[in-house]
C-alpha positions as CSV (number, residue, x, y, z in Angstrom):
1,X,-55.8,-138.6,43.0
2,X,-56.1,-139.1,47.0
3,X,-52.2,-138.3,46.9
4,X,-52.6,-135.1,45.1
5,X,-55.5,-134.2,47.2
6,X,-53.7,-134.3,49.7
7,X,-50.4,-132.4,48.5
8,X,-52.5,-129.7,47.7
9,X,-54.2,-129.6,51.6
10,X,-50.5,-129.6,52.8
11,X,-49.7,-126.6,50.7
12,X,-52.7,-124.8,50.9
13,X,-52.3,-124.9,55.1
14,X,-48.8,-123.9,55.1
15,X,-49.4,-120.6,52.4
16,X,-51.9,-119.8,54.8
17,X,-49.8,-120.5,58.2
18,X,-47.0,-118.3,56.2
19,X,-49.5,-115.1,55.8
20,X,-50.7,-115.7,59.5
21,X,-46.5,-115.7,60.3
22,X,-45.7,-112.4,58.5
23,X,-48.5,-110.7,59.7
24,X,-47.4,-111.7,63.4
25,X,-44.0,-110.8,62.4
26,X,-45.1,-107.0,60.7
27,X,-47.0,-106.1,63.6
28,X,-44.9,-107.3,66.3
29,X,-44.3,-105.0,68.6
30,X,-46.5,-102.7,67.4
31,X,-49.4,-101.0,69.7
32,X,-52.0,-101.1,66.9
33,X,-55.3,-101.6,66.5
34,X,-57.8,-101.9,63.8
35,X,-60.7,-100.0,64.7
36,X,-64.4,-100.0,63.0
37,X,-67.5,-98.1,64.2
38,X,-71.2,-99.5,62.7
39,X,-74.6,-98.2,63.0
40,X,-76.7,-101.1,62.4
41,X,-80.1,-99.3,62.7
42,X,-81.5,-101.8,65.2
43,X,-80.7,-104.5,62.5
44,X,-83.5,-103.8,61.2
45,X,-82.6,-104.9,57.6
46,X,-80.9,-107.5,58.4
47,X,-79.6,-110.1,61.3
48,X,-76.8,-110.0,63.6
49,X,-75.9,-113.3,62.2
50,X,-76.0,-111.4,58.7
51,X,-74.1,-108.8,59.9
52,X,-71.4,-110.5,61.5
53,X,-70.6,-112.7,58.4
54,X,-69.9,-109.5,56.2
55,X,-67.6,-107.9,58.2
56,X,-65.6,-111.2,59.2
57,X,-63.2,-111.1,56.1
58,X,-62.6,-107.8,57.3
59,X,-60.0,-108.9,60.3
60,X,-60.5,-105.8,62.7
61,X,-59.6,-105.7,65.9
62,X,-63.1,-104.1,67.5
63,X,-66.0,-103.0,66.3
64,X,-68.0,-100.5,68.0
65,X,-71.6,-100.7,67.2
66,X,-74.4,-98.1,67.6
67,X,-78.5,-98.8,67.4
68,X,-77.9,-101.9,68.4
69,X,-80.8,-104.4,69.7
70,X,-80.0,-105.7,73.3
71,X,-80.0,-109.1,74.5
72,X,-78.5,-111.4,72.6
73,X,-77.9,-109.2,69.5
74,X,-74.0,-108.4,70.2
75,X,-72.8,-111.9,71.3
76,X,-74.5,-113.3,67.8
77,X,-72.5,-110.8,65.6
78,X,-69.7,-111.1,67.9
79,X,-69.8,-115.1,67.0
80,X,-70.2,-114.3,63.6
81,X,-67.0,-112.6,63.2
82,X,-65.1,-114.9,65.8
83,X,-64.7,-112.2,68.2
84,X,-65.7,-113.9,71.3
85,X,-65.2,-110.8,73.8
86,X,-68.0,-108.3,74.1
87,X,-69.3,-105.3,75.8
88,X,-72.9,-104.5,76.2
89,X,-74.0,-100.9,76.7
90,X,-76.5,-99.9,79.6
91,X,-78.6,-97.1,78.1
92,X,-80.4,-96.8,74.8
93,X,-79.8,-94.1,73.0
94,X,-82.5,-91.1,74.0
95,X,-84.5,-93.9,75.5
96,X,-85.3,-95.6,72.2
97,X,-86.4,-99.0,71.8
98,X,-83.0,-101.0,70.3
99,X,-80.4,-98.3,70.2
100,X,-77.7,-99.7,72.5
101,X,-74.2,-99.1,72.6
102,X,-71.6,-102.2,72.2
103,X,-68.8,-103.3,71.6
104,X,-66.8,-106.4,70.0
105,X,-63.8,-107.3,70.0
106,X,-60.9,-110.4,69.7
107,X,-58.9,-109.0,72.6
108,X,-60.0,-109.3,75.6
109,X,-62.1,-105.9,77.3
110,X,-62.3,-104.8,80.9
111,X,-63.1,-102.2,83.0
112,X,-66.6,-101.9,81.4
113,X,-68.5,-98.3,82.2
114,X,-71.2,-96.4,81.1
115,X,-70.2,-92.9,80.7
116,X,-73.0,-90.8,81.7
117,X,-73.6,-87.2,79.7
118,X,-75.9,-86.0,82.2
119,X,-78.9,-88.7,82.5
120,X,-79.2,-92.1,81.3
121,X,-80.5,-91.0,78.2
122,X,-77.4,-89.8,76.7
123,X,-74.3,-92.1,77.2
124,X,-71.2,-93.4,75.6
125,X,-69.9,-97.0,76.2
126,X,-66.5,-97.3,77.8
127,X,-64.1,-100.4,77.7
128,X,-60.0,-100.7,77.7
129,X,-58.0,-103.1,75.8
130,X,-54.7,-103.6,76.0
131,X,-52.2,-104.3,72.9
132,X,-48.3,-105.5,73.4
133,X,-48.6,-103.8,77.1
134,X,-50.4,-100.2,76.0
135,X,-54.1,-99.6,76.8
136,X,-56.4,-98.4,75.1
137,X,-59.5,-96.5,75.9
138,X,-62.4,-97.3,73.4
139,X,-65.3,-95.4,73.3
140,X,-68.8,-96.2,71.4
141,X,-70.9,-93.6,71.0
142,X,-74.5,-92.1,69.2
143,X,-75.0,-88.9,69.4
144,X,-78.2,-87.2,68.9
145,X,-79.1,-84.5,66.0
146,X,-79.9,-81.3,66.8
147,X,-79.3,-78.2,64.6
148,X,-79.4,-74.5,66.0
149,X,-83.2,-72.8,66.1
150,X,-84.6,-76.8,67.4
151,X,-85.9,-76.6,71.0
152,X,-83.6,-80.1,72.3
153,X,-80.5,-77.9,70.2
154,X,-79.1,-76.4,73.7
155,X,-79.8,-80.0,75.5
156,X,-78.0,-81.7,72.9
157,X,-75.2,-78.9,72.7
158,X,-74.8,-79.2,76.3
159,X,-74.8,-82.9,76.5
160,X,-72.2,-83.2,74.2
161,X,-69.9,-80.6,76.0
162,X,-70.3,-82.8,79.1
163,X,-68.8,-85.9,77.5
164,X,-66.5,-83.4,75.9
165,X,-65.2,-82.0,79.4
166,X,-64.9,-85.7,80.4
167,X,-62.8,-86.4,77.8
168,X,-60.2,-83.8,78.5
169,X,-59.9,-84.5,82.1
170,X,-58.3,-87.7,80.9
171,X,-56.1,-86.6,78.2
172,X,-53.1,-86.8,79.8
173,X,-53.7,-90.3,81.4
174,X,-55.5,-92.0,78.6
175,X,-55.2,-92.8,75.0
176,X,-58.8,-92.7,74.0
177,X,-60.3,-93.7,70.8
178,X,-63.9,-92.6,70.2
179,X,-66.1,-94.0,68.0
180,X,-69.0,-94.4,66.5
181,X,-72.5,-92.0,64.8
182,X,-71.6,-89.0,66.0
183,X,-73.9,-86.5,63.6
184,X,-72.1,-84.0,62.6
185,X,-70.2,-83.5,59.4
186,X,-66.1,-82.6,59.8
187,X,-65.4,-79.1,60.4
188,X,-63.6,-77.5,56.8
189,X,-62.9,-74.1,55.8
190,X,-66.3,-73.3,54.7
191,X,-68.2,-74.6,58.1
192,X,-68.1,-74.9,61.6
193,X,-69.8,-77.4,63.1
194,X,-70.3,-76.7,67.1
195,X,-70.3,-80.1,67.7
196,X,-66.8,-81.0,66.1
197,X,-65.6,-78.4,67.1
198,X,-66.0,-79.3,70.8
199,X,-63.5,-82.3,69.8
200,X,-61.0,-80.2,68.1
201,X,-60.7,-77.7,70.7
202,X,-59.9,-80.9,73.0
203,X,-57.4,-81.9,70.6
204,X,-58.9,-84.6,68.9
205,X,-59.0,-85.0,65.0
206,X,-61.2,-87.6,62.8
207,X,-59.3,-89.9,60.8
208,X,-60.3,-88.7,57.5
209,X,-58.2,-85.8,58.0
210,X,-54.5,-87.9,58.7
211,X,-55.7,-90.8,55.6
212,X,-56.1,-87.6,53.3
213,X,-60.1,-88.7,52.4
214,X,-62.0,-85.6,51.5
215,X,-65.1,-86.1,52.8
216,X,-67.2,-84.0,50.2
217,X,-67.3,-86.4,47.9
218,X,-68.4,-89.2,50.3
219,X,-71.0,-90.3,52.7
220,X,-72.1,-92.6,55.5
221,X,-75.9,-92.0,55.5
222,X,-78.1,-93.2,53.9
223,X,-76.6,-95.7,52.4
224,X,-79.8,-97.0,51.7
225,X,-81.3,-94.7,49.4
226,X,-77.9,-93.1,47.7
227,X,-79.8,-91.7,44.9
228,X,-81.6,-89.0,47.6
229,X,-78.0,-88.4,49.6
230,X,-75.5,-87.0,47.6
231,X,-72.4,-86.4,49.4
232,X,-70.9,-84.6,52.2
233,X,-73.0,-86.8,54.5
234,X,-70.1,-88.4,56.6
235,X,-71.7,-88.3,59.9
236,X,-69.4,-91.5,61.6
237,X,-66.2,-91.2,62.6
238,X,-63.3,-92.5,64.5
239,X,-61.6,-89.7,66.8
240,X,-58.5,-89.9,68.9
241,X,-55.5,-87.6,70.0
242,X,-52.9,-87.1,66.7
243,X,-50.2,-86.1,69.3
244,X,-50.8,-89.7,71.1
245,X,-52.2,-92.1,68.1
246,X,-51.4,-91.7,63.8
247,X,-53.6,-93.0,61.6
248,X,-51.9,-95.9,58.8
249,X,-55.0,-96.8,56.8
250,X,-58.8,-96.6,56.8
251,X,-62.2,-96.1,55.1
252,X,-65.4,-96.2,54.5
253,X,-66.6,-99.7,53.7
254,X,-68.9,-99.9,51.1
255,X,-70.9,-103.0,50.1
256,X,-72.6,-104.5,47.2
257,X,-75.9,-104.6,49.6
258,X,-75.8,-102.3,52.2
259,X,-77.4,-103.9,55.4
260,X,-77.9,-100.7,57.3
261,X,-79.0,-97.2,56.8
262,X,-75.3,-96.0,57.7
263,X,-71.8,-97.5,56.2
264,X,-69.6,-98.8,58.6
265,X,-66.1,-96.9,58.8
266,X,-63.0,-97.9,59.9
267,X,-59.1,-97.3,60.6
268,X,-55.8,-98.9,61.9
269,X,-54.8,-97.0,64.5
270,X,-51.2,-96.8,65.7
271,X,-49.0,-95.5,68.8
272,X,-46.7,-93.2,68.1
């Protein structure tokens, strides 16, 4: 019985160091990352600890997290998912208690900076990772809701235009992926949506649009109450330059109990 035992350890660890082998050997070479953006509402349903174990069999890359609590919040999920490298942002979101902007990830980060869009209280995260000798930019961001006729709607329109501009200063130097609760629905045929449309005019697309998902029928908020939603509420996204970076696979994750009011999303991200 020990024997067997035994036999079947030997097995089991060498089927698993063969799928570890393959994926090495599929991906070598290969600037690619997989790429996930979270709004945890200030974990407020559940803890980082929580968190961190449901998106472990997962396998991404980094995770950029928005409404996030500070202090010890981002190394616990980090540890969680056995992704031992973070990035902690420096401004809550529109000064709110617990609405940070972070970042995990199992490469290692550098070059940490808080991207100001005009005052402390609007802000994106910035780090770079590099994969197989290419850098990438990786930016977390929340941005607020406004719709035309509110009195912050020309704040907020001109906030965004700021980290917009910043954006395109560095197109030609940088291959920047943005991530992360972004509030606006994708630009179709029907709509225009002044907010996307400051990315698109940039040249930036969100991947839905490369992976063929038709956002109508789907939604990232509130996952929490889905019977009051409907669809067409895809509000998080993960945005980079098409000319620069394809898109080879992603989604929406959805779980059996949501642990946030938003659905985390997520993409594999390759250089072209």
């Amino acid at each position: 019985m020990t024997r067997l035992l035994l036999v079947l350890i030997t097995l089991l660890t060498i089927s698993c160091q063969s799928k570890s082998s393959q994926k090495e050997t599929k991906n070598q070479g290969k600037a690619q990352l997989k790429v996930a953006a979270y709004n945890v509402e200030f974990s407020k349903n559940a803890s980082a600890i929580e968190i961190g174990e449901a998106l472990k069999r997962n396998d991404f890359d980094v995770v950029c997290f928005s409404e996030a609590p500070g202090g010890n919040w981002t190394k616990e999920v980090g540890s969680a998912m056995g992704m031992d490298h973070i990035v902690l942002g420096k401004y809550s979101t529109a000064g709110h208690k617990d609405k940070y902007k972070t970042i995990v990830s199992r490469i290692p980060l550098y070059d940490y900076e808080e991207v100001l869009m005009a005052d402390t209280l609007h802000s994106a995260t910035r780090a770079k990772v590099k994969v197989n000798n290419t850098e990438f930019i990786i930016y977390s961001v929340h941005f607020p809701f406004a719709t035309k006729g509110q009195s912050h709607y020309e704040e907020t329109n001109n906030k965004i235009q700021t980290f917009a501009n910043y954006l395109n200063e560095r197109q030609s130097t940088e291959l920047a992926i943005v991530t992360g609760d972004f509030n606006f629905i994708p630009t179709n045929a029907q709509t225009v949506n002044q907010y996307h449309k400051m990315f698109t005019d940039i040249g930036l697309v969100v991947s839905w649009n490369e992976l063929g998902i038709d956002c109508t029928k789907l939604n990232t908020y509130n996952a929490l109450k889905p019977q009051d939603n409907g669809n067409g509420n895809v509000i998080d996204h993960i945005m980079y330059d098409p000319d620069k970076i394809k898109a080879t696979e992603g989604n929406i994750l959805e779980m059996e109990k949501h642990l946030s009011d938003h659905k985390l999303v997520w993409a594999t991200l390759e250089l072209k």
